[in-house]
N, C-alpha and C positions, 0 to 999 in steps of 0.2 A: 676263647680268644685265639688258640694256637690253631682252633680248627679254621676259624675266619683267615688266620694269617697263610695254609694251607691252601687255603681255596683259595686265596687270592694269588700266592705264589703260583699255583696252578692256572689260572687266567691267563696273567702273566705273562707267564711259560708257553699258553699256548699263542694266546696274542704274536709272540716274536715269533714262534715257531711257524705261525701264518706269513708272518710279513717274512720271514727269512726263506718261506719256500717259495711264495711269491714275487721276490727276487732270483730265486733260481729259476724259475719257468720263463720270465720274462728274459733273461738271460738266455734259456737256450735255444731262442728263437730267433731270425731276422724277418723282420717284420717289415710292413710295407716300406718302402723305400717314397723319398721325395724326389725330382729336380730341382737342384739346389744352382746348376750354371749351364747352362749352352755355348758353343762354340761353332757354329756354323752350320752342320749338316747331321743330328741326329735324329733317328726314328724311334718311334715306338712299335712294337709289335705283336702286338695281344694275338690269347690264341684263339680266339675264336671270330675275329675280326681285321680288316684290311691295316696296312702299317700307316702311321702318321705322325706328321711332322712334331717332334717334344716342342713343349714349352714351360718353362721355371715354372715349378709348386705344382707339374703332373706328377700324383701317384703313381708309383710303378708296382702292380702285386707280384708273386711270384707265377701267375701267368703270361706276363707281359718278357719279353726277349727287349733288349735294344741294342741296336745297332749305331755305327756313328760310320759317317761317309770321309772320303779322303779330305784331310787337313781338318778336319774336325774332332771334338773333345767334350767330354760330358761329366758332371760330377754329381752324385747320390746320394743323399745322405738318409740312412737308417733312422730309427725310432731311436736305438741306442747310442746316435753318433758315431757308429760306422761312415768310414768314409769312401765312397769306391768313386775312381775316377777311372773312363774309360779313354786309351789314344785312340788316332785313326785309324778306319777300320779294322773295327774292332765291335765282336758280339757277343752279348753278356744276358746271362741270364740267373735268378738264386730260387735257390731250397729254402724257404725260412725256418721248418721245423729240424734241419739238419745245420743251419748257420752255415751255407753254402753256396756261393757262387762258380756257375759255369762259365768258362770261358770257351766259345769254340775257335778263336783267333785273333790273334793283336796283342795293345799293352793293359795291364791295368795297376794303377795304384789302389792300395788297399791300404786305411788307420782302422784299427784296432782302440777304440778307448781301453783308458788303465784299467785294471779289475773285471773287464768283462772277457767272456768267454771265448775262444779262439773261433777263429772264421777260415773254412778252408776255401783254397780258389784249385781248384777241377777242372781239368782234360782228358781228356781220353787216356792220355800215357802218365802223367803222372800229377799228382795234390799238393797242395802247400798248404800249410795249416800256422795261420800269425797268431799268435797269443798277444794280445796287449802291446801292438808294436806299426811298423807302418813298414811294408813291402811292395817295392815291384817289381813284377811278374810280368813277362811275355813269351809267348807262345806262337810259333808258324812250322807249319808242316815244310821238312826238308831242311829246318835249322834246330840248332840245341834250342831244347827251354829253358828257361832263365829265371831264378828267383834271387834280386837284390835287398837284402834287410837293410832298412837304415837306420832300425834299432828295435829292439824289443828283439822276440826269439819267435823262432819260425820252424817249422818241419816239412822236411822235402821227400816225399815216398811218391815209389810207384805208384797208379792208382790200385785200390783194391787191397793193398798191404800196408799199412802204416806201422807193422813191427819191421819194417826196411828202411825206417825213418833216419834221415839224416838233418842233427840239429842245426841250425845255423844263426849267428848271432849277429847283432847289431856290427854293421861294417864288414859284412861278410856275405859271399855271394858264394849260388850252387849252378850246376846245371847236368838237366839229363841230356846226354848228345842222341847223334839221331839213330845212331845204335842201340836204344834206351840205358844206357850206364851212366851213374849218378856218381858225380865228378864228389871230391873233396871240398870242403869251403876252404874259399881261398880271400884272403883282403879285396878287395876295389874300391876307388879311388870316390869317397861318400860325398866330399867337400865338391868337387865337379858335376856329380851327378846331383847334386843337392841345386846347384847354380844354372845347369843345364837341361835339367829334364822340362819338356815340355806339361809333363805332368805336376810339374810342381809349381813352375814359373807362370805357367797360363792363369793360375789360380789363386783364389785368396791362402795366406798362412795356416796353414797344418796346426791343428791344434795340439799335436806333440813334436812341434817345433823344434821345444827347446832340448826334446832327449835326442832328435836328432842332431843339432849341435854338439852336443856333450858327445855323441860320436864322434864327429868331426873334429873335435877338440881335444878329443884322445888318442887318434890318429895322428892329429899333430903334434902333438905331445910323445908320443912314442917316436917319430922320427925326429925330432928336435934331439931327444935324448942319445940316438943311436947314430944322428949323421950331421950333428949341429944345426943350426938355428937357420942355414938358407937351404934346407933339403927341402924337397918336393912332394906333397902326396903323393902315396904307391899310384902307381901303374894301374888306368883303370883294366881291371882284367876281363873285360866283354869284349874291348876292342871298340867300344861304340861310347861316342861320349854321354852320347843320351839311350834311353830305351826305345826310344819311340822313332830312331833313328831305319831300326830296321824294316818296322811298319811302315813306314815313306818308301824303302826303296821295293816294297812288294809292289807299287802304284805305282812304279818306275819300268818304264818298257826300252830296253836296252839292245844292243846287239848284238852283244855277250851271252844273251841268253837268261841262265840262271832261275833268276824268280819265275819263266815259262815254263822250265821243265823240271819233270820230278811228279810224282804221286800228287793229287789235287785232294783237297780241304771239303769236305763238304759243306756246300751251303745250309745253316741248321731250319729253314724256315719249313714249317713245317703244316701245310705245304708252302713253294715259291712259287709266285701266281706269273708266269711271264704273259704278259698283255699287249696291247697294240701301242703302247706309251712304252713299254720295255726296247733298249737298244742294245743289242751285241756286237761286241768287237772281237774278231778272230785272234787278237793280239794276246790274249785273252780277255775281256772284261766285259760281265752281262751289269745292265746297271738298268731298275725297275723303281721307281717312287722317287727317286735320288739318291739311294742308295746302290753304290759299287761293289760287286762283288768279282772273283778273281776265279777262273779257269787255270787251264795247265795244259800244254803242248805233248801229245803219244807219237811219239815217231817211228814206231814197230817193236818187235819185239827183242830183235836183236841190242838193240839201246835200252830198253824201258824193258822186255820181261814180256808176258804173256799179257794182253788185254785187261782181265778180269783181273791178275795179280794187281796191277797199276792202279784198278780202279778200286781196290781195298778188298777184293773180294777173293774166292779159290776157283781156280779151272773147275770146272763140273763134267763130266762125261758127254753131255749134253752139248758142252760148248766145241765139241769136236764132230756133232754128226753134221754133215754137210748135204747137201740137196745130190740127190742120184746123176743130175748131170751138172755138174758144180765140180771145177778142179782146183776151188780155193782151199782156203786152210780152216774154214771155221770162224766163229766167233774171236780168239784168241789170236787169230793170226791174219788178219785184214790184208786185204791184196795192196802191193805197192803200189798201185795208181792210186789208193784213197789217202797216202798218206802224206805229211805226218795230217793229224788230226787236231783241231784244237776243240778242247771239251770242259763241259760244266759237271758236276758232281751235286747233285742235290739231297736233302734227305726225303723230299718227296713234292712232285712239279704237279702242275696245274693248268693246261694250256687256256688261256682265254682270251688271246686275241693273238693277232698277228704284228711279231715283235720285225722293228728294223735291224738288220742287218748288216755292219760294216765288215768288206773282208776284205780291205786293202793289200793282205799278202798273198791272197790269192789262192787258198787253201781250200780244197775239192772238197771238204767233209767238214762239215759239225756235231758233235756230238753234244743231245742230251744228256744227262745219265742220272737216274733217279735210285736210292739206297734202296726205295718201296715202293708203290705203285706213283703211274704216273694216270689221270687223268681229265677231266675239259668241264668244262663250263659250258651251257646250250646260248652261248651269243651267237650261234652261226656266222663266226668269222672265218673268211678263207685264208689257208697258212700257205704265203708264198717262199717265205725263209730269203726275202733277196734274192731269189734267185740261184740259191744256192745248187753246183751240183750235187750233193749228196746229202740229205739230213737223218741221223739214226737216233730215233728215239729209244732208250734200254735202261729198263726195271732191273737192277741185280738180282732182286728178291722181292719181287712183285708182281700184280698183274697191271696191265694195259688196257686203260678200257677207255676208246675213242669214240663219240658221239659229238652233236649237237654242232662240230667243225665240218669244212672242210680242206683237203688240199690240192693245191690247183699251181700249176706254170711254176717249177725247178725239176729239178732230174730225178735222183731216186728218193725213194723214204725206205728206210732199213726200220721196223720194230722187233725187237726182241723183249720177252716177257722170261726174265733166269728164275729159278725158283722150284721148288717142288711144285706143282700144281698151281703153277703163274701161268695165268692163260689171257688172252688177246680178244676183245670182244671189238670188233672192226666195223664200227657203224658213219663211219665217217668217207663220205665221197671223195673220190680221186677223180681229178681230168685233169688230160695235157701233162702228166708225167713221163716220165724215158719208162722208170721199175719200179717197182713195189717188191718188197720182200718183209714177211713174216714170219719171224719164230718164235714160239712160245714152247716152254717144258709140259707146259699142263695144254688145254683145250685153245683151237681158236675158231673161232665165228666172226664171218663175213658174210655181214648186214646191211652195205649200202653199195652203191654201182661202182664198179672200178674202170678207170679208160685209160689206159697206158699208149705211146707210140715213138719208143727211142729207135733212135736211127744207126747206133754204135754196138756189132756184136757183143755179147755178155753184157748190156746194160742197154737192156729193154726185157718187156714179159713182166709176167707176174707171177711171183712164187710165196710158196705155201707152206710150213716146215712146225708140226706138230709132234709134242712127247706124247699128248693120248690124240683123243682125237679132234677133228677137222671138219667143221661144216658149212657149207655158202650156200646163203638164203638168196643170191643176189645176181647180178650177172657181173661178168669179167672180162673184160673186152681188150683184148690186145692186138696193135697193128704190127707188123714184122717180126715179134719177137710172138716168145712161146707162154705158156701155161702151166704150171709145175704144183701141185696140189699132194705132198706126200705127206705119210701119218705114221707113227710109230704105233698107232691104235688102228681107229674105223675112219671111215673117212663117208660125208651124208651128202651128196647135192640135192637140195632137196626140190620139189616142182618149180617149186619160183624163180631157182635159177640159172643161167645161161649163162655156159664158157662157149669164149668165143674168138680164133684168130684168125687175122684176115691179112691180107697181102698188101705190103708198103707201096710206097710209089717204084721202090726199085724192085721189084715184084719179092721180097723179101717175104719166107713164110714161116709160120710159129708151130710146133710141134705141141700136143697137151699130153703132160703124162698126169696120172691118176693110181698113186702106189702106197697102197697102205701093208704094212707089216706086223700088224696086231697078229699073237697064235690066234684067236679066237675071235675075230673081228671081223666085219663086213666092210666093203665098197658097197655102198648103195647110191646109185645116181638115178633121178626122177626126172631132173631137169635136162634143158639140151645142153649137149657138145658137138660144137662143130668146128671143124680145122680147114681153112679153105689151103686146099693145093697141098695138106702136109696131112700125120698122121694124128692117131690119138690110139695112146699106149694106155688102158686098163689094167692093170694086176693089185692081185689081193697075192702076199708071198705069203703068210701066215700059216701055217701047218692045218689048222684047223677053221682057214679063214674061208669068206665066202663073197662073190660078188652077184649085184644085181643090178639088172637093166630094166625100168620102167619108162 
C-alpha cells in the first residue's frame, strides 16, 4: 500500500512537473503574432516575399517585418496576450525564442499580461525589457529614446548590457539622449498621456487598464496630499503630450529644417525594391507599395563631418585616393557644386525599375546608399532618375553588381563599391550621360557599352578607380571629355574592347590614361585605344610591374 501510494505520489510529481515545465517553455517564447486592428496604411513584409497590404486575423511569424505608413496604426496580439501596438511610421519586427521585439523607428505600445515573462523592445543603442506591465517606447535617430511605464516595471539598458540596467516603475519615465547617457527616472504626467496617446485612444481598452488607473490614482493622491485637492498632474516630462507626437513631426517638412538634417535611419528592408511605382522626394521621402520612408539632407563636411562618418560608417584609407587627374577631395569630401545632397540609407537595395522623381528644391545630387550590397532585377528598365544631375549609387560594405538595367538621359552616375574586397560588376548600358565614374575597393568589370557626351569641363568622360584590379570587356566611348581607367592592382582590356574619344562639336578633346600601380602587376590591353586629336598615357608604376601591347 505505501508502495502504491509512492508511485502514485511519483506520477503525480511528475504530471505537474510536466505541466509546470510546459508553462515555462510556453512562456519563454513569443509566438506567432495575430492582426488584431488596422488603421489605414499598414504593410506586411515577409522576408522572402514582396510587402502587402495587412488585413485583421493576418498571421505575423517572426519572419515578417511590418511597417505602418504616415497617420497609420496597428495592434498585434501574441498567443500569450501580448499586446504590441505600432504608431506612425513605424517598423517592427520580434524574436519569438528571445521574447523580443525590434524596433528600427517610431512609437510602440507594448502590455505585458500579469505572470508572464518580460518582453524586451530593441534598437540599436539601447533595450527596454516590461515585466507584466504596459510601456511606451519611441525611438528616432537625432532624438532622445524614450521609455514611459504606465505601470508594471520595466528596465532600461544599453543594448548588449543589461547589468547597466536602469529600473523604472509605473508612472515613471527614462531616456537615453543622443549622446547615449541614460537619464534618471523621473514622474510624467500618466493621466494625460493615458487620455491622449493615440496609441491608446485609437484603440479598444487595455486589458490592464485598471492597474493603469490605480497609477493615475496615486498620482493623484500623492499631489492632493502635498498641494491640496485643486493641484494638477506633474509636468508631463517628454515635453510631448502624446508619444506619437514626434513620429508626426518626422513627416512634417519644415523650413526650420531639423527632422532633414542629422545622420539618417536606415531603412531595415532587407533588401528595398525601388521600382517603377516607387516615388522620391528630394525633400527627403522615397515612398514604394504606400509606404514612406524618410531620407536626411549631407551638406558637407564642414556641417555634418566626413561623408562616411554621417552615413554610419568610418573613413577608410580608400576613401581618400582620388583619380590621378582629379583635384577633388575624395569619397569624404564631395565637391561643393554637388551639394548639399539629399540621401537614402538602406540596409540593402534592389534596383527594378525606374522610380519618379520629385526634386522641387532643386538639388544636383541624389544619393542611394546601401549598408550591403546594392543589386537589380533583369526587367530591363532604363533608369532616367528624373533627370536628375547627379545620381550616386554607394555600397558602405558591399559589392555592386549592375545588370539586366539600363541608364540612359541625366548627367552623371557615381558608383562606389566601400569594403574590403567590394567590387563593381558593371554590366549595365549607359547612353546620353554627361560622366560615369566608378570606384570599388576590391575588382571592377565593365561588361556592357558605355556612351558618355557632357559638355561642362570636369563633368563628362568616363572613369575608372579600382583597389585591385580593373577589367573592360566592352567599349567606352566618350565625346569631349576623357578616359581614366586606373588600378591599385593590374588593369586587362581585353580584345572585345574599345576605348574611345572623339571630338565635341566645340572641337573639345578627351585624353585616355591607363595607370595601374600594382608592385607586381600588369597593364595588359588587347583591345583598341584611340584618342582622336589627344593623347593616350599607358603606365604600369609598380616596381615589378609590367605592360603589354596586343
Amino acid at each position: 500500500m505505501n508502495l502504491f501510494k509512492t508511485g502514485a505520489g511519483w506520477v503525480l510529481f511528475c504530471f505537474l512537473t510536466f505541466v509546470h515545465l510546459s508553462a515555462v517553455a510556453n512562456a519563454a517564447e513569443l509566438r506567432a503574432a495575430r492582426v488584431t486592428q488596422i488603421i489605414n496604411d499598414v504593410k506586411l513584409l515577409p522576408r522572402q516575399a514582396a510587402a502587402r497590404a495587412a488585413v485583421v486575423n493576418d498571421n505575423v511569424g517572426a519572419g515578417t517585418a511590418v511597417r505602418t505608413g504616415v497617420d497609420s496604426r496597428t495592434e498585434l496580439t501574441f498567443s500569450d496576450l501580448t499586446i504590441t501596438r505600432l504608431g506612425a511610421n513605424t517598423g517592427f519586427s520580434f524574436n519569438e525564442g528571445a521574447r523580443q521585439v525590434d524596433l528600427g523607428s517610431g512609437a510602440i505600445l507594448v502590455q505585458v499580461p500579469r505572470n508572464e515573462a518580460e518582453v524586451k523592445i530593441r534598437t540599436a543603442a539601447v533595450t527596454a525589457a516590461i515585466t507584466g506591465g504596459t510601456a511606451l517606447f519611441e525611438s528616432h535617430r537625432g532624438l532622445p529614446t524614450k521609455l514611459l511605464m504606465l505601470e508594471g516595471i520595466g528596465r532600461f539598458y544599453p543594448t548588449g548590457h543589461p547589468e547597466q540596467a536602469v529600473i523604472v516603475h509605473g508612472g515613471e519615465m527614462v531616456m537615453m539622449t543622443v549622446d547615449g547617457k541614460i537619464t534618471r527616472p523621473t514622474k510624467f504626467n500618466a493621466a494625460l498621456v493615458y487620455k491622449t496617446s493615440k496609441l491608446i485612444t485609437s484603440f479598444p481598452k487595455l486589458a490592464n487598464a485598471d492597474l493603469i488607473l490605480a497609477v493615475i490614482d496615486e498620482q493623484q493622491a500623492e499631489l492632493s496630499s502635498q498641494n491640496g485637492p485643486t493641484s494638477q498632474p506633474p509636468k508631463d516630462s517628454t515635453g510631448l503630450d502624446t508619444v506619437t507626437l514626434a513620429t508626426a513631426a518626422m513627416s512634417t517638412s519644415t523650413s526650420t529644417g531639423g527632422p532633414k538634417f542629422g545622420p539618417p535611419t536606415a531603412i531595415p528592408a532587407d533588401p528595398y525594391h525601388i521600382t517603377s511605382g516607387t516615388v522620391i522626394n528630394t525633400d527627403p521621402t522615397i515612398t514604394t507599395n504606400g509606404i514612406t520612408d524618410f531620407g536626411k539632407i549631407y551638406r558637407g563636411a564642414a556641417l555634418d563631418g566626413p561623408l562616411s562618418t554621417w552615413l554610419g560608417s568610418s573613413p577608410s584609407s580608400f576613401d581618400s585616393v582620388d583619380f590621378v587627374n582629379s583635384n577633388g577631395g575624395g569619397f569624404n569630401s564631395p565637391s561643393p557644386n554637388s551639394l548639399p545632397i539629399p540621401g537614402f540609407l538602406f540596409a540593402a537595395l534592389q534596383l527594378d525599375g525606374d522610380p519618379t522623381v520629385s526634386n522641387s528644391s532643386g538639388y544636383t545630387t541624389l544619393g542611394l546608399v546601401s549598408q550591403g550590397n546594392i543589386n537589380t532585377s533583369a526587367s530591363e528598365a532604363v533608369f532616367t532618375f528624373g533627370g536628375m544631375q547627379q545620381v550616386a549609387l554607394v555600397a558602405l560594405n558591399g559589392s555592386i553588381n549592375l545588370s539586366g538595367i539600363s541608364f540612359a538621359n541625366f548627367g552623371e552616375l557615381f558608383i562606389y563599391a566601400r569594403g574590403t574586397g567590394s567590387s563593381v560588376t558593371f554590366a549595365a548600358p549607359v547612353s546620353n550621360l554627361n560622366r560615369v565614374q566608378i570606384r570599388a575597393e576590391g575588382d571592377i568589370q565593365v561588361d556592357s557599352p558605355v556612351t558618355v557626351n557632357g559638355t561642362q569641363q570636369d563633368h563628362r568622360g568616363f572613369k575608372a578607380l579600382a583597389g585591385n584590379n580593373l577589367v573592360v570587356n566592352s567599349t567606352v566611348n566618350s565625346t569631349g571629355g576623357g578616359i581614366t581607367l586606373q588600378s591599385l592592382g593590374g588593369i586587362v582590356i581585353s580584345s572585345s574592347a574599345q576605348l574611345q574619344t572623339v571630338l565635341d562639336a566645340m572641337g573639345n578633346n578627351g585624353q585616355i590614361i591607363i595607370l595601374a600601380s600594382g608592385s607586381d602587376t600588369s597593364v595588359n590591353v588587347g583591345g583598341t585605344v584611340q584618342a582622336q586629336q589627344a593623347e593616350v598615357d599607358i603606365r604600369q608604376t609598380g616596381v615589378a610591374g609590367q605592360t603589354t601591347l596586343n
